[in-house]
C-alpha positions as CSV (number, residue, x, y, z in Angstrom):
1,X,-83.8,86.7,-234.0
2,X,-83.0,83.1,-233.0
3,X,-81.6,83.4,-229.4
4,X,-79.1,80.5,-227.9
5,X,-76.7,80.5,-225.0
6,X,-74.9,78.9,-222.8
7,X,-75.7,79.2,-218.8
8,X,-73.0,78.6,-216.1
9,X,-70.2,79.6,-213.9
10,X,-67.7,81.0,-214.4
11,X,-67.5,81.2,-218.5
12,X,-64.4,83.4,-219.2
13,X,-63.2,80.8,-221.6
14,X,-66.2,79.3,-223.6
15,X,-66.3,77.1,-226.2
16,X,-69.6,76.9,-226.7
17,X,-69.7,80.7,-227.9
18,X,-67.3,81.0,-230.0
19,X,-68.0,77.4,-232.0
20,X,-72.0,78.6,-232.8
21,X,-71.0,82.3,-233.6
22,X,-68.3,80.6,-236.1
23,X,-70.9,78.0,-237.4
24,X,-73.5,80.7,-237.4
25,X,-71.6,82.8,-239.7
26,X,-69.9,79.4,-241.8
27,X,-74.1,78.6,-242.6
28,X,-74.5,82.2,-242.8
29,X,-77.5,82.0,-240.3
30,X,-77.6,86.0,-240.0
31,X,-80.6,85.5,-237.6
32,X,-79.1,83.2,-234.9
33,X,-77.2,84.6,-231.9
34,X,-75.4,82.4,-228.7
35,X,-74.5,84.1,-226.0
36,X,-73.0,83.3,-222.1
37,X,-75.5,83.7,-219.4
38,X,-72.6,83.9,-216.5
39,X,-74.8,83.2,-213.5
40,X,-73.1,81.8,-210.1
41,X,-76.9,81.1,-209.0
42,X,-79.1,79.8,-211.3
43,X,-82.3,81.5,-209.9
44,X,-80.9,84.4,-211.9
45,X,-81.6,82.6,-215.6
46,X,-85.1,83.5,-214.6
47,X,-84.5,87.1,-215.9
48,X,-83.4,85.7,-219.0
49,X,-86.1,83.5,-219.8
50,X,-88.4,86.1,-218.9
51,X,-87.2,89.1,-220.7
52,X,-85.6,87.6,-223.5
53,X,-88.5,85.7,-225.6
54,X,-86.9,85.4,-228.6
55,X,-84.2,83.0,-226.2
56,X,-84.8,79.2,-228.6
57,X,-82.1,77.1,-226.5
58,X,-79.6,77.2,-224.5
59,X,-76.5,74.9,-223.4
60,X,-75.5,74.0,-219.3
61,X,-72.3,73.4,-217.7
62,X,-70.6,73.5,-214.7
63,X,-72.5,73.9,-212.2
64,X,-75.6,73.9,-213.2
65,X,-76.1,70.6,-215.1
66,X,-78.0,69.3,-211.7
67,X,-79.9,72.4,-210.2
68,X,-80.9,73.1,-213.7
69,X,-83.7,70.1,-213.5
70,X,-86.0,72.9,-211.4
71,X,-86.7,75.1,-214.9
72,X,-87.6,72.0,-217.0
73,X,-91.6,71.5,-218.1
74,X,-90.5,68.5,-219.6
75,X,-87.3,66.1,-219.8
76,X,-86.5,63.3,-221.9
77,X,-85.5,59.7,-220.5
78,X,-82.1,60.5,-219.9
79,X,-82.7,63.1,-217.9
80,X,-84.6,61.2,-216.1
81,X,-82.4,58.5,-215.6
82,X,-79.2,60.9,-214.2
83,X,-80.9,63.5,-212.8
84,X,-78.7,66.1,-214.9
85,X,-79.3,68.2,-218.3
86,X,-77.0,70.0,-220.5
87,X,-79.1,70.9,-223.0
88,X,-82.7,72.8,-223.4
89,X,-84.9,73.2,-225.7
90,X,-87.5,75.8,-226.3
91,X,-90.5,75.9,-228.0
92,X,-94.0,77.7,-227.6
93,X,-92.7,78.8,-224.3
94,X,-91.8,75.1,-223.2
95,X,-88.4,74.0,-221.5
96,X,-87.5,70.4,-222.5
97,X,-83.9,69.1,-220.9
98,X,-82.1,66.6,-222.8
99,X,-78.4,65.3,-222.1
100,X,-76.0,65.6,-225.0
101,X,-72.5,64.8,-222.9
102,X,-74.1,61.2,-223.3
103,X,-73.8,61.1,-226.9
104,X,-70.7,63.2,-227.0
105,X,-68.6,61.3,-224.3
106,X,-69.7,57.5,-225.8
107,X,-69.1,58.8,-229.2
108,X,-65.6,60.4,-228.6
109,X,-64.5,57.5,-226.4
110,X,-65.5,54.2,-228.6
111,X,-62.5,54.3,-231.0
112,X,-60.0,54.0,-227.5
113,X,-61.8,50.9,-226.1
114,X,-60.5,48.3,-226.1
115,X,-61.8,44.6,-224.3
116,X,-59.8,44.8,-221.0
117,X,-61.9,48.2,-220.4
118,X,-64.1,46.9,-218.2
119,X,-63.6,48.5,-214.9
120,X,-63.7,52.5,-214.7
121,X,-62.9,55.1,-212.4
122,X,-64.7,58.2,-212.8
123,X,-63.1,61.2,-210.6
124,X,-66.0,63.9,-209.4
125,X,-69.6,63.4,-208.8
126,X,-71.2,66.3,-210.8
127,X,-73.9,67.0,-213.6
128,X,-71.0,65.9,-216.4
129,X,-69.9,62.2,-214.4
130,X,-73.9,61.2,-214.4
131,X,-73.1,61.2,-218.3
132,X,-70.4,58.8,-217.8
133,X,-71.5,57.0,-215.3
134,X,-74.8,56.0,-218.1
135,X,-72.5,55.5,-220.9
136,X,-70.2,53.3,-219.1
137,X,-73.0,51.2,-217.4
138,X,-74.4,50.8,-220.8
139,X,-71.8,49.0,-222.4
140,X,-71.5,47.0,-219.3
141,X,-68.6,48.8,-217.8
142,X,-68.2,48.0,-213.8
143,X,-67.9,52.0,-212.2
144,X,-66.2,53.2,-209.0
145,X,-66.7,56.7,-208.7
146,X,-63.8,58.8,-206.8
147,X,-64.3,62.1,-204.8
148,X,-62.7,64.3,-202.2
149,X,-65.8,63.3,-199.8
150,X,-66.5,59.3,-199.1
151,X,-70.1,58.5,-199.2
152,X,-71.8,55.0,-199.1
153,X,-70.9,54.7,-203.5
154,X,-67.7,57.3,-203.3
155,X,-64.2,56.4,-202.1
156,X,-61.3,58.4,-201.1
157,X,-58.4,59.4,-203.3
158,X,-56.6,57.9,-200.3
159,X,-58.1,54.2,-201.0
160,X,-56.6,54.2,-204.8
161,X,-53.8,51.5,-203.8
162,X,-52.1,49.6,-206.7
163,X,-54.7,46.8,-206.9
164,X,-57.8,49.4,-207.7
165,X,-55.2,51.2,-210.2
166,X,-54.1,47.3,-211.8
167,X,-57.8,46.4,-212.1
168,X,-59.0,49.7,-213.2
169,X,-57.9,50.3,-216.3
170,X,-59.9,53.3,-217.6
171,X,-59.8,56.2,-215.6
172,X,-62.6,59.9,-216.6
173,X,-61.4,63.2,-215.1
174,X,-64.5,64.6,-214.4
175,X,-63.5,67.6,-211.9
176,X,-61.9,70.7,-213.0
177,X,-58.8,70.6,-211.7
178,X,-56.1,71.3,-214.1
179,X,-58.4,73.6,-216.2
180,X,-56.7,76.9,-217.4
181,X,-55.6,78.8,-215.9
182,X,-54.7,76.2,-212.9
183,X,-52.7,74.0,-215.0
184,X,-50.5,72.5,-212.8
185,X,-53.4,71.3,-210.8
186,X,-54.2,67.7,-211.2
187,X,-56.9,64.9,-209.2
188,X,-54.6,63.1,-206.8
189,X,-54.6,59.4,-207.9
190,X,-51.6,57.8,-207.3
191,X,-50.3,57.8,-211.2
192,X,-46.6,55.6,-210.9
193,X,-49.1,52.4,-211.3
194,X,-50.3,53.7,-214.6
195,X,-49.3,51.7,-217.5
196,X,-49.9,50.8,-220.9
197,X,-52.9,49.2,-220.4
198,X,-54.4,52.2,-219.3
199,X,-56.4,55.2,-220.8
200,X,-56.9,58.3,-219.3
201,X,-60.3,60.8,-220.6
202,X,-59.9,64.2,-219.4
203,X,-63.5,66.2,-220.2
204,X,-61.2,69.3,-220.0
205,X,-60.2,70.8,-223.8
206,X,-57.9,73.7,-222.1
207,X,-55.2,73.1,-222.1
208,X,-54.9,70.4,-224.7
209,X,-53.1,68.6,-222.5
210,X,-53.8,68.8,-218.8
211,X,-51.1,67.6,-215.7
212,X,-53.5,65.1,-215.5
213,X,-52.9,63.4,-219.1
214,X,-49.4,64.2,-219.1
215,X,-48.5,62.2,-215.8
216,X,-50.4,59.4,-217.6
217,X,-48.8,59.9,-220.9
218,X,-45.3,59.5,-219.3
219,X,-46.5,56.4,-218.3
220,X,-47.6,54.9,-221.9
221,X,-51.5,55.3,-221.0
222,X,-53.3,55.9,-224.0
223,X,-55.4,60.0,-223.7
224,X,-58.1,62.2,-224.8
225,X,-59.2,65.5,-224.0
226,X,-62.9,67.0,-223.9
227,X,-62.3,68.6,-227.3
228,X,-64.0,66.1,-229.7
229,X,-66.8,65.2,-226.7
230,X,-67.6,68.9,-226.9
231,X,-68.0,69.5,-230.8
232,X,-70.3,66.3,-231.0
233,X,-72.2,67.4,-227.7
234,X,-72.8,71.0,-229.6
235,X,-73.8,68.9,-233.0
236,X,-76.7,66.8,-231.0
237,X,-77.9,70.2,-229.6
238,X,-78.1,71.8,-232.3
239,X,-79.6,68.8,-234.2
240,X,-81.9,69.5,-231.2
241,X,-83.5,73.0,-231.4
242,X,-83.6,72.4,-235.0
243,X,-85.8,69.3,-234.8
């Protein structure tokens, strides 16, 4: 049996699961399995990696995508470079970390760009806005990132006044607020100085359409959910464990 899974907390709604099991059974991979390792501390995937040696990947999301750095034998550049890993690889009993929200978020978001992107706001600091944060800087991208807590590179909600809305134009939801089943949750930006000239990313895929996207969708901003980052993010990893 060819073991994979998908490690964080909580995972009551998981894509992950229910897209391999599906494209198991499509390629009619009889031998492969994916299952959810729900663990609110990660010390606990331990167990898993010990008693289950038949275990040949697994995925990593929230919150895990940092803390999950300490279980790695190896890590490839981008790792390296953002300090967080969705993605693991195992073979002959060695853990290799790779980041495929990279290649999932750049891919999913090229077709929206257009050439008065060039200033972004990325709300939330965790293991999925280090992904942005690379993509963005590699295509030149100026990034302000945008948390409840101020810290020497973070600002307040409270400092998004008109002129940071005007000059940023693109604007990644990076938190979970507004995720099923809190819905009517949304990040607090201030969105009556949205406009056309705007596009808003949500990494969230449920709902379809989050408070978030709607407020800016009633303002003619351009959207996209996490749903197409995801399936190309699950592509590259399992391009991956099959390499």
């Amino acid at each position: 049996m060819r073991r994979f899974g998908l490690l964080g907390y909580p995972l009551s709604h998981s894509f992950s699961q229910k897209y391999f099991t599906e494209k198991f059974a499509q390629l009619g991979l009889l031998d492969c399995v994916y299952e959810n390792y729900s663990f609110a501390d990660i010390s606990e995937m331990k167990k898993v990696i010990n008693t289950q040696k038949d275990l040949c990947g697994f995925n990593i999301t929230i919150p895990h995508k940092k803390a999950v750095l300490g279980f790695l034998d190896e890590m490839n550049d981008v790792v390296k470079q953002i300090g967080a890993c969705n993605c693991v690889s195992i073979k002959n009993g060695k853990r290799t970390g790779y980041n495929t929200d990279v290649v999932g978020f750049e891919q999913s978001l090229l077709p929206f760009l257009k050439p008065h992107h060039t200033k972004a706001l990325i709300l939330g600091t965790g293991g999925a806005s280090a992904a942005v944060e690379f993509v963005l800087k590699n295509r030149g991208m100026e990034v302000q990132y945008v948390s409840r807590e101020k810290k020497t590179t973070t600002i307040g909600y409270d400092e998004l006044d008109e002129a940071m809305m005007f000059s940023h134009h693109l604007i990644v939801n990076c938190t979970p607020l507004g995720m099923y089943p809190n819905v009517e949750d949304c990040p607090d930006i201030p969105y009556q100085f949205l406009s056309s000239q705007h596009h808003l990313y949500d990494l969230i895929y449920n709902p379809i359409e989050t408070k978030f996207l709607e407020k800016g969708r009633l303002q003619g901003a351009t959207m996209q959910n996490g749903q197409e980052m995801l399936v190309l993010q699950a592509e590259e990893s399992w391009r991956i464990w099959n390499s």
